[in-house]
C-alpha positions in Angstrom: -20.4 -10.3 -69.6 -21.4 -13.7 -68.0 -17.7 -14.8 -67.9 -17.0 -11.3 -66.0 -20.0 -12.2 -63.6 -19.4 -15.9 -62.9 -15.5 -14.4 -62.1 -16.8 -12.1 -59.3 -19.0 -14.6 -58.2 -15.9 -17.2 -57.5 -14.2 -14.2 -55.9 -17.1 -13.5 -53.7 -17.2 -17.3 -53.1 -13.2 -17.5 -52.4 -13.4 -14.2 -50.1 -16.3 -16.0 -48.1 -14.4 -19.3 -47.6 -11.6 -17.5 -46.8 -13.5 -15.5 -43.9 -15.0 -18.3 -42.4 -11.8 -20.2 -42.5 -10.3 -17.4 -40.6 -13.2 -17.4 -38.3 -13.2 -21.3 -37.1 -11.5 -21.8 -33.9 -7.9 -22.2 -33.7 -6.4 -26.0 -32.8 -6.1 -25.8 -29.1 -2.1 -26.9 -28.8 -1.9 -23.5 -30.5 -4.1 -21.7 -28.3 -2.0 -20.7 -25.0 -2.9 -17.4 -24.3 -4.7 -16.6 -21.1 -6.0 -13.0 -19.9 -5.9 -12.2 -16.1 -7.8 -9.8 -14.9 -7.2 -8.7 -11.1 -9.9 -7.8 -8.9 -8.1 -5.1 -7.3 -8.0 -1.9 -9.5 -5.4 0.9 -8.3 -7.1 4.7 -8.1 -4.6 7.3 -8.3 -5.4 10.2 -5.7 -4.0 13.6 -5.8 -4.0 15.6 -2.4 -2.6 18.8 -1.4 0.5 18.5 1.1 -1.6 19.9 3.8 -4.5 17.6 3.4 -2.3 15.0 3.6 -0.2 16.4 6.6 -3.6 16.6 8.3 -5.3 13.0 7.2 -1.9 12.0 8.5 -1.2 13.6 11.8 -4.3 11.8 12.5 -3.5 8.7 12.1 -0.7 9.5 14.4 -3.2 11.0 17.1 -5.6 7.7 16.9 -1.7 5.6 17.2 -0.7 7.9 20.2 -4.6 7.1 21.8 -4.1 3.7 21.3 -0.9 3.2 22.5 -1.5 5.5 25.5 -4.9 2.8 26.5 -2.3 0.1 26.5 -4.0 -1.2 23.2 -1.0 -2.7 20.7 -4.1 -3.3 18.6 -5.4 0.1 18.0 -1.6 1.3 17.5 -0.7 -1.3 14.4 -3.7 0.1 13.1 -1.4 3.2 11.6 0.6 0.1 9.9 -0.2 -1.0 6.5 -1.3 -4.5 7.0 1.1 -6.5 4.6 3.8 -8.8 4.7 5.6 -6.0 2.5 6.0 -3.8 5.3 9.4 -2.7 6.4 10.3 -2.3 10.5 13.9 -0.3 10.6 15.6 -0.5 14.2 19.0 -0.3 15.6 18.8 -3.8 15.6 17.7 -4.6 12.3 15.1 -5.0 9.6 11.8 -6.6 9.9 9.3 -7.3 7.4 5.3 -7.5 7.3 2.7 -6.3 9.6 2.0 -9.5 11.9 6.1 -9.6 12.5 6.3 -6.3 13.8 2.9 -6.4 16.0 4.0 -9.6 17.3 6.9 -7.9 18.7 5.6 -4.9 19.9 3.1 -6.8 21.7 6.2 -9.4 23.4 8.7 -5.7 24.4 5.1 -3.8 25.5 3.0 -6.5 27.3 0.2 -4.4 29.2 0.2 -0.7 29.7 2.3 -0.1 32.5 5.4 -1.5 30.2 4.1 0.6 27.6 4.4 4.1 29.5 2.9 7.2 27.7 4.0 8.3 24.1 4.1 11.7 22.5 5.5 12.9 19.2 7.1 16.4 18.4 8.8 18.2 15.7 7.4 16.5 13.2 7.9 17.6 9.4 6.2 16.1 6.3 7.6 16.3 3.1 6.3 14.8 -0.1 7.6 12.2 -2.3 5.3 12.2 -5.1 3.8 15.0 -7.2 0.6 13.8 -6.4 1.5 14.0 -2.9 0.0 10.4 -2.1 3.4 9.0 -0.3 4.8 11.2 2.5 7.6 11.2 4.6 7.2 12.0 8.2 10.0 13.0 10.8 9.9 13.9 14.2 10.7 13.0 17.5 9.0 10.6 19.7 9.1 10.8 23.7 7.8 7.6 26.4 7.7 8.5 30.3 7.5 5.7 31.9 7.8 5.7 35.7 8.3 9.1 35.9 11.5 9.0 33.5 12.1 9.7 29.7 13.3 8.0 27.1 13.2 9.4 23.6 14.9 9.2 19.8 13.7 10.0 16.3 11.7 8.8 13.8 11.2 8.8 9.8 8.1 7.2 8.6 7.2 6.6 5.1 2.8 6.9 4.4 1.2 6.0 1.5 -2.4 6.7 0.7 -3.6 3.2 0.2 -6.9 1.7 0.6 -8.6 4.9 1.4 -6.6 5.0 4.0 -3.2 6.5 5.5 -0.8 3.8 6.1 2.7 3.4 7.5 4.5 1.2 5.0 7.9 1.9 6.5 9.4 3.0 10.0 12.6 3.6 11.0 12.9 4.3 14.2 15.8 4.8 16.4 
């Protein structure tokens, strides 16, 4: 009975050594993993296409008032402010939000250049189930000394930072 004891006692011992082996600190060369944690954290939203279609269209009525004051400013605020944003034309591509205020701000440079802007026919469709990235047509009219110019528009808005932004225009 005492050989049976002082057996389990060694395995006790063993297992214990064994555990606190286990628990010692590895050898640093060996020790390369490193956890990031970003201190952003992305919510998911869920919204009805007619919420959405309204929080939108006004953002596009606060972008009409400031573009109709002359204010370039209050106009880019409809724009997602990131280098990732995407500027379609006839003549081209341009990325991130200080790019394409920059040149709004050079081909509009006070409010008589900038002449008075109105949107019709606009249509939203969504491109998500949870309806948090829309697409927006329409049509966009600027009288300017008493004349019209006009063309179409597709804009792509994402729900981001509690906010609707414009993360890519095309505009022709």
């Amino acid at each position: 009975m005492l050989k049976i004891i002082k057996s389990i006692s060694n395995l006790h011992l063993l297992t214990i050594l064994l555990f606190l082996a286990a628990c010692q600190p590895k050898n640093k060369a060996t020790e390369t993993k490193e956890i990031r944690v970003t201190d952003t954290i992305e919510v998911c939203h869920t919204f009805s296409i007619d919420s959405a279609a309204l929080s939108i269209q006004q953002v596009l009525s606060a972008q009409l008032e400031g573009w109709n004051k002359g204010s370039v400013d209050s106009f880019m605020m409809g724009y997602w402010n990131s280098e990732s944003l995407k500027f379609i034309t006839k003549n081209g591509i341009k990325f991130g939000y200080q790019t394409v205020s920059d040149n709004y701000k050079k081909s509009y440079p006070n409010k008589e250049a900038m002449g008075e802007l109105m949107f019709d026919n606009l249509a939203f469709t969504s491109l998500t189930d949870r309806n948090d990235i829309i697409n927006v047509t329409g049509k966009w009219h600027v009288k300017h000394h008493g004349e019209m110019s006009e063309g179409l528009f597709s804009l792509i808005f994402k729900y981001t930072d509690n906010d609707w932004k414009i993360i890519i225009d095309h505009t022709w």
